[in-house]
Each structure stands twice: as structure tokens, then as C-alpha cells.
C-alpha positions in Angstrom: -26.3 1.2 -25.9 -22.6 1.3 -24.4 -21.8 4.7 -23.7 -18.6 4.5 -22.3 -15.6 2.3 -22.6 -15.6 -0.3 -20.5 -12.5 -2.3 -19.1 -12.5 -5.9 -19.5 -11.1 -7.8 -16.1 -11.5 -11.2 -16.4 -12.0 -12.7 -13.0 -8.7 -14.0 -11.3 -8.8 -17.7 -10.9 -6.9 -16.7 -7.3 -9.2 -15.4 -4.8 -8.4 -13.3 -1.6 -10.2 -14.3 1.2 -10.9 -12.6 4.5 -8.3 -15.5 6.2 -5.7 -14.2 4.0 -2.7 -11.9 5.1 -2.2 -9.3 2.8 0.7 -6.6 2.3 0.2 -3.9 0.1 3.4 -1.7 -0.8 3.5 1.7 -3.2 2.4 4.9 -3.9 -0.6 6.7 -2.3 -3.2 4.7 -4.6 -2.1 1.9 -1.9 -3.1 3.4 1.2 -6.6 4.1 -0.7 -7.0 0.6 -1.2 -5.6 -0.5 1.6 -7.8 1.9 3.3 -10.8 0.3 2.3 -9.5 -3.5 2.5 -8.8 -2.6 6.4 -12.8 -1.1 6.5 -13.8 -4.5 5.1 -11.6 -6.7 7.9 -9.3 -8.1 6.0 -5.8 -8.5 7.2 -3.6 -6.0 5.6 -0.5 -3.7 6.3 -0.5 -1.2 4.3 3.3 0.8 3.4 4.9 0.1 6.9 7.9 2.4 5.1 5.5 5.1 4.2 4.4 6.0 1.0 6.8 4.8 -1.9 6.2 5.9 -5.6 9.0 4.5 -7.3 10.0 0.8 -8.3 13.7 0.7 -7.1 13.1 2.5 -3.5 10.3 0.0 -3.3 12.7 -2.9 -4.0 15.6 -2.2 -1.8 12.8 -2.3 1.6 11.6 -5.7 -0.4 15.3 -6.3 -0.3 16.3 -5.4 3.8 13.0 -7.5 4.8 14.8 -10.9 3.1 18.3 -9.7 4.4 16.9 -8.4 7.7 19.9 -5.6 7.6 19.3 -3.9 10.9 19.4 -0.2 11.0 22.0 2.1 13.2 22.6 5.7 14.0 25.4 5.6 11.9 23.7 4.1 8.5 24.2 6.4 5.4 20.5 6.9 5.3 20.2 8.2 8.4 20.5 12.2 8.3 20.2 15.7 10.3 18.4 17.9 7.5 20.4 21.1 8.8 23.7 22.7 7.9 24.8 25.3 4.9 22.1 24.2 2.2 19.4 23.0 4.6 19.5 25.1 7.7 16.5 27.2 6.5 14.5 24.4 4.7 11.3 22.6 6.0 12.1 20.6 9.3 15.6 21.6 10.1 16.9 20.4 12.8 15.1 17.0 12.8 16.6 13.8 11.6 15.2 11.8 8.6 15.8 8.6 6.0 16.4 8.8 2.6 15.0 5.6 2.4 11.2 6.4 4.3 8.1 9.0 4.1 8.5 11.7 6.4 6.4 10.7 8.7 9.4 8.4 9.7 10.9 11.4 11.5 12.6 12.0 15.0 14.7 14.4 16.8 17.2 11.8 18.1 19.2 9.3 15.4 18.3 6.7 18.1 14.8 7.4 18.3 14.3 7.4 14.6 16.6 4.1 14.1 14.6 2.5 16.9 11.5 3.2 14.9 12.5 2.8 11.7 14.3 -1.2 13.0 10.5 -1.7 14.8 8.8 -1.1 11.1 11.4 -3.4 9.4 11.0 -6.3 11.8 6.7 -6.4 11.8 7.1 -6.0 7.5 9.8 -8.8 7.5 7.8 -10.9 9.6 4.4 -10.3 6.9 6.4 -10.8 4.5 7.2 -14.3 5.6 4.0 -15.4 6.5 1.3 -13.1 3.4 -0.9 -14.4 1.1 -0.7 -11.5 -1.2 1.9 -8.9 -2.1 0.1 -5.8 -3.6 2.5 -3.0 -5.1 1.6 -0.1 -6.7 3.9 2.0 -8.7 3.5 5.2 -8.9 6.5 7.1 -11.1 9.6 5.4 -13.1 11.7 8.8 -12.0 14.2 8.2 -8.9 15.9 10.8 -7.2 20.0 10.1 -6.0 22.2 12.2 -4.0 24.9 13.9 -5.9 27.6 13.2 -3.5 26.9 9.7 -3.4 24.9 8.2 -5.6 22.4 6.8 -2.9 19.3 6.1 -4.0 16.5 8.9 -2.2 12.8 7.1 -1.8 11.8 10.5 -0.4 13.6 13.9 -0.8 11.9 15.2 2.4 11.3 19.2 0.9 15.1 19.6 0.9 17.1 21.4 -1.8 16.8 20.2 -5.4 20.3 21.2 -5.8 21.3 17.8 -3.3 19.7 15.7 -6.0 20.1 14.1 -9.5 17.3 13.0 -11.1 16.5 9.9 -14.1 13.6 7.8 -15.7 14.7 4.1 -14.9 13.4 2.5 -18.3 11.6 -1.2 -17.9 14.3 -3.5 -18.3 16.1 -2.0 -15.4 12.8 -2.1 -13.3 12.5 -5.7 -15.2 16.0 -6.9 -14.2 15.8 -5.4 -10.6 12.2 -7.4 -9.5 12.5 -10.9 -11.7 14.9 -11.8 -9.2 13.5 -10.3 -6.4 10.6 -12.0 -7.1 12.3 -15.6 -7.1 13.6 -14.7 -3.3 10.4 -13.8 -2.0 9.0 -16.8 -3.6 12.0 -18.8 -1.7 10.8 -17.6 1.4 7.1 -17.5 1.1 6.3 -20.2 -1.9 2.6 -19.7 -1.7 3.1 -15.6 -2.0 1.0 -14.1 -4.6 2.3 -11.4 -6.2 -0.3 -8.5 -7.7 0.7 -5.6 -9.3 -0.6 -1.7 -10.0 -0.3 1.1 -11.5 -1.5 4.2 -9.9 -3.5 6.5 -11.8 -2.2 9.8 -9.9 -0.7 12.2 -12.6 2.5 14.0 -11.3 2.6 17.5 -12.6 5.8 18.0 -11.1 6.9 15.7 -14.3 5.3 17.3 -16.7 2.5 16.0 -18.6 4.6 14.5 -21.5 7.2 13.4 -19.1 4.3 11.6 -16.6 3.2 9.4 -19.6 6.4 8.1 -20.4 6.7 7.6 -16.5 3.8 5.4 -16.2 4.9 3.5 -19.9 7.9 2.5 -18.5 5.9 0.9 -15.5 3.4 -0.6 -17.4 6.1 -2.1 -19.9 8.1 -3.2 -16.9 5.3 -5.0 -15.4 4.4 -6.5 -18.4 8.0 -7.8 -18.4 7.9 -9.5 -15.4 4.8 -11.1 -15.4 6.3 -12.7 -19.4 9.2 -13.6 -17.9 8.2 -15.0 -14.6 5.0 -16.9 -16.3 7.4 -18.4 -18.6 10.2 -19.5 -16.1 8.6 -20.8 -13.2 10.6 -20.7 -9.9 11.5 -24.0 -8.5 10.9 -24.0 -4.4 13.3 -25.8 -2.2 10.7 -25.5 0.5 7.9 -27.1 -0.9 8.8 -28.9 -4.6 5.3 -28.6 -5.8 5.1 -24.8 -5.4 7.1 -23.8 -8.5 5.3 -21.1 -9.1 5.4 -17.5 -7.7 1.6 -16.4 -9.3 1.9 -12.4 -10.8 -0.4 -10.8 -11.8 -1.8 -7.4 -13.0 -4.8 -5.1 -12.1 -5.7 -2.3 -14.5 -6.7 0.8 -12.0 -4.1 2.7 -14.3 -6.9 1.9 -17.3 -9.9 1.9 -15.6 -9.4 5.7 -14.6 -7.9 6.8 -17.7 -10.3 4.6 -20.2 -13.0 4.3 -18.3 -13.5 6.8 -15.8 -12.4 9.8 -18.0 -13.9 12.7 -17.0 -12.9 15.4 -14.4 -15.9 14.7 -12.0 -13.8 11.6 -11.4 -10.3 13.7 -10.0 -10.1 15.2 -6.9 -10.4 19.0 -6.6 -6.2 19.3 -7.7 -7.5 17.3 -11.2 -4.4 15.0 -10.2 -5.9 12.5 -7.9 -8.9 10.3 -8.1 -12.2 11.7 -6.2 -13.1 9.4 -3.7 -16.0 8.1 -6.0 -13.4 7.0 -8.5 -11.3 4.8 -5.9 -14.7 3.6 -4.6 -15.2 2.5 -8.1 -12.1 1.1 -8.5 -12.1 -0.8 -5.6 -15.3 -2.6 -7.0 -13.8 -3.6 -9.5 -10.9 -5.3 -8.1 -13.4 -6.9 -5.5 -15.1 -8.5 -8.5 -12.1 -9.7 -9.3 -10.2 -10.8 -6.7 -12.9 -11.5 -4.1 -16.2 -14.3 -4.5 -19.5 -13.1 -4.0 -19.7 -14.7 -0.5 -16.4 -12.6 0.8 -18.1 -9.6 -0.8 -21.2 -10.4 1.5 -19.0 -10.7 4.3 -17.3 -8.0 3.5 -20.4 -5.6 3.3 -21.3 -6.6 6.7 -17.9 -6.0 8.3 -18.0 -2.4 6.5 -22.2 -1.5 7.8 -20.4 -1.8 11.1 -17.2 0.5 10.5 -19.8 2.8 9.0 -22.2 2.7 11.8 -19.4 3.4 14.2 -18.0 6.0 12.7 -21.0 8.2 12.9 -21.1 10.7 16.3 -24.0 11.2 17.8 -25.1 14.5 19.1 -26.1 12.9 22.5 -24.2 9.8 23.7 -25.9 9.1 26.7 -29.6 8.6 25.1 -30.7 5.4 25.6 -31.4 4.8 21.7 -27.6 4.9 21.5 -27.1 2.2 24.2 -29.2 0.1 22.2 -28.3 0.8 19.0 -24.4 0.0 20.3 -25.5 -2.9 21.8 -26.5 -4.4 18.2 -23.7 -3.6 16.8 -21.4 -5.8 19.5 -24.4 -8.6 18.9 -24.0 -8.1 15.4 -19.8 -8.5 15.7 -20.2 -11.4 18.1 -22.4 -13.0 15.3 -20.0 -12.9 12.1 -17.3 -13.6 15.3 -19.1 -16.9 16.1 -19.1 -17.8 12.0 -15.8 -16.5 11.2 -13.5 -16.3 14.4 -10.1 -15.3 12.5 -11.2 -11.6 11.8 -10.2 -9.1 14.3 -12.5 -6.9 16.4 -10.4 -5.5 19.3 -10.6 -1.9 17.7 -14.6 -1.9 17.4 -15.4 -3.7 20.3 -13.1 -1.6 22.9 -14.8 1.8 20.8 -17.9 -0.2 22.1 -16.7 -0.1 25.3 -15.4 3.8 25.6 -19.3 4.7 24.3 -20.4 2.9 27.1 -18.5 4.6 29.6 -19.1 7.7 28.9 -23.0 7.0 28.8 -22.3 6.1 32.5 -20.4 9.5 33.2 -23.0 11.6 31.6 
């Protein structure tokens, strides 16, 4: 007896494996899932720009990655949030983009520029060489400065006044990332292209108005996967890659069909609980990833899990030894699959021994 909806995903014919480079761009739902992609080992950068929720802000770093447009103290983005409207606002005195999270922050332009150039370059460069492109969209609203018209990824707590904002409907998202999509698939022809919707609700929208957000990106999607499915890119670089392969994965559903209950939100009834993106993850594992990167997979994550924990006394033997399996048991999947990455765990290996020593 089915007592609950359940969402049909029908397994991708395109599989990600753990030799794949992966980017994943978007709202907060990204760095969830890029979270956990990381604690399984595979390759990923997740939101080198910070956390972006709308489609456009999203595009234009999509956009200065291809172009490679370097960044300078005196860019337009670049900005001092102090003065007569924001001298008593959070941060004052520190300089900021319109374009990044404000965790891109600094107290020089320079600083901040050099930063913000050293983020660009490293994304550029994964652009150029990923498997997958994962992007999340989180809201079809987009904030622009009055006095300009500039386009604001991130209004960084400063005066609402400063700002105009609109719902970009789906053929504007449409017309902006079909050919966006055909450049990236002129640089990188064997890119694939996957793309979300976050489930986070944003009350600051309203209720009402956070439906017809998310409708616009689902319609937009929808879109661009018709119109790119049905128009196939041709590739200059390699003739027989005419395709740039979209696709789309339901977390947007699963949460609000599937998962619909509050024991599934987080304690603001906004975000998913961590059970919920657990569960989502699962799902787009059975998707996207075979049963023998799933295996692989589980192993990688025993050993994040196991080296996560903090023991109470770091210098009892038992801990030596149970350390020293976990470097024998890294050295093992090492020896069978040398292109995953272990500097991280094996020099927290090395810091646990060395204090043992000291004790």
C-alpha cells in the first residue's frame, strides 16, 4: 500500500563518475549537495562566487569565466558600503561586490579585487576542463541599483531604498542561458549541463509571490532543455560532439510532493532538515551515479565520518591503531583508484599522530 507520493526519476543514461570534474553553481541547496559530493570524493567546486539565487547574476559569472574580464579597483561593482544612506548599516566601512556573497569582502579595493580575480581564474579554468555543470536556481526576483540599472547578485544588508526590484519571467531566463549554453558547449563540448530547483521557500517574497518565483524557473528550465534538445549545437572543436546534454533533477518535487511534511524543514520551516537533503541526495545518486560509484562512494564517506569524530583522549593507543586503518584503508581505494584526492585526510592523519607523540 503506497502511502505517499512518490517521484518518478528515471535513471539518467549519463553517469557521473568519481574521475569526473564537477562544478556546481546556485543557491544554498548547492553547497548542500555539493557538500556531500565533496564527503563522497568526488571532484567538485562548489559556488567559487558565493551563494547565487537568481538566474541572471548566475549567468553574467557564467559569462566573465568565457570572457575572462579581469576585475580592477575601479570596476562598477566594486563598492565602499559607507556614506549618507549606508554609514550606519551592517559592515560599513568595508568594501564589497554587487556581483558576490559577502563573504567576498575586504577592507582594501585591492585586496578584495585580488581575491575576487583569484576566484574567477580557478572557476574559468573548471569551467574549461568539467564534466558536469550543476546549477541550482533559487528565486526568479533580481535586485538592480536605481542609479544604474546594474544588476545586484547580493544586496549585502544595505538600504532597500538603493534597490529596484522584478520577477524576470521564463523566456527572459530562456533567452539569456540558450545561448549561454551554446558558448560553454564551444569551449567545453563534452560539458554536461544539469539543472535544479531549490526547494528553499523565501518568505521575504511572500508565499504567493515564492510560487510564482519558482514557476518561472521551472518553466524556464523546461524551456531550455525543449529548445536545446531540439537544436543541437554543432562543435567546431570536435564535429561529432553536437550536443551540449541538459538535463533536469526534480529536488524542487521531491520535497514539495514527496517529502511534504514539516519534520522534513529545518527549525525556520523554510529550509530542508538535514534528513530531507540526505534524502535528496539519494535520490539523485540513484540517478546519476551506478551502483559501483555508490560503493565507492560509501567507502570514501566511512572515512570522512570516522575522521570527523574527536576523541576524548588522543594519545590512547586504540586511537593510534584505529588511525592507522584508516590511512591503510585510504592507501587501499588509493592503490585501485589513484585519481581521487587524499591530501586533506591523510595530513589530519598525520596532525593525530603528532600530537600522540607530544602527549
Amino acid at each position: 500500500m503506497d502511502i505517499f507520493t512518490h517521484i518518478d526519476i528515471p535513471k539518467s543514461s549519463v553517469q557521473l563518475t568519481h574521475q569526473h570534474k564537477i562544478m556546481l553553481l546556485g543557491s544554498c541547496f548547492a553547497d548542500n549537495i555539493g557538500a556531500l559530493l565533496r564527503h563522497d570524493k568526488f571532484d567538485v567546486m562548489v559556488n567559487p562566487f558565493g551563494t547565487l539565487y537568481n538566474p541572471a547574476s548566475i549567468a553574467v559569472h557564467l559569462w566573465r569565466c568565457i570572457s575572462q574580464k579581469e576585475y580592477t579597483p575601479s570596476s562598477p561593482e566594486v563598492f565602499c558600503s559607507q556614506g549618507p544612506v549606508c554609514e550606519n548599516t551592517a559592515n560599513s566601512g568595508f568594501f564589497f561586490s554587487w556581483l558576490h556573497h559577502s563573504s567576498f569582502s575586504a577592507s582594501t579595493e585591492e585586496e578584495l579585487c585580488q581575491r575576487i580575480q583569484a576566484a574567477q581564474e580557478a572557476a574559468s579554468r573548471r569551467l574549461r576542463e568539467a564534466d558536469w555543470l550543476i546549477v541550482t536556481f533559487g528565486s526568479s526576483y533580481i535586485y538592480r541599483l536605481k542609479e544604474t540599472g546594474m544588476l545586484v547578485a547580493n544586496c549585502h544588508k544595505q538600504p532597500d531604498v538603493l534597490f529596484s526590484r522584478t520577477r524576470l519571467p521564463a523566456c527572459d531566463i530562456a533567452d539569456q542561458w540558450t545561448p549561454l549554453l551554446e558558448m560553454l558547449h564551444s569551449i567545453n563540448p563534452r560539458l554536461r549541463v544539469l539543472f535544479t530547483v531549490s526547494p528553499i521557500r523565501h518568505r521575504r517574497d511572500g508565499f504567493h509571490q515564492n510560487q510564482l518565483s519558482k514557476a518561472e524557473l521551472l518553466l524556464a528550465i523546461d524551456q531550455i532543455l525543449a529548445t536545446v534538445n531540439r537544436n543541437p549545437f554543432p562543435s567546431e572543436v570536435n564535429p561529432e560532439s553536437r550536443y551540449c546534454v541538459t538535463s533536469y533533477f526534480p529536488s524542487y518535487e521531491i520535497l514539495m510532493d514527496e517529502l511534504r511534511d514539516y519534520r522534513f524543514y529545518a527549525d525556520d520551516m523554510l529550509h530542508p532538515s538535514s534528513l530531507a537533503v540526505d534524502y535528496i541526495y539519494e535520490r539523485f545518486a540513484d540517478t546519476y551515479i551506478n551502483k559501483e560509484e555508490q560503493q565507492l562512494s560509501k567507502q570514501c564517506r566511512d572515512i570522512h565520518v570516522a575522521l570527523a569524530h574527536r576523541p576524548i583522549h588522543p594519545e590512547d593507543p586504540s586511537r593510534l591503531q584505529f588511525v592507522e586503518k584508516i590511512i591503510q584503508k585510504i592507501q587501499h581505494i588509493q592503490s585501485l583508484h589513484p585519481y581521487i584526492n587524499w591530501d586533506a585526510e591523510l595530513e589530519l592523519c598525520r596532525i593525530q599522530f603528532k600530537k600522540s607523540q607530544q602527549s
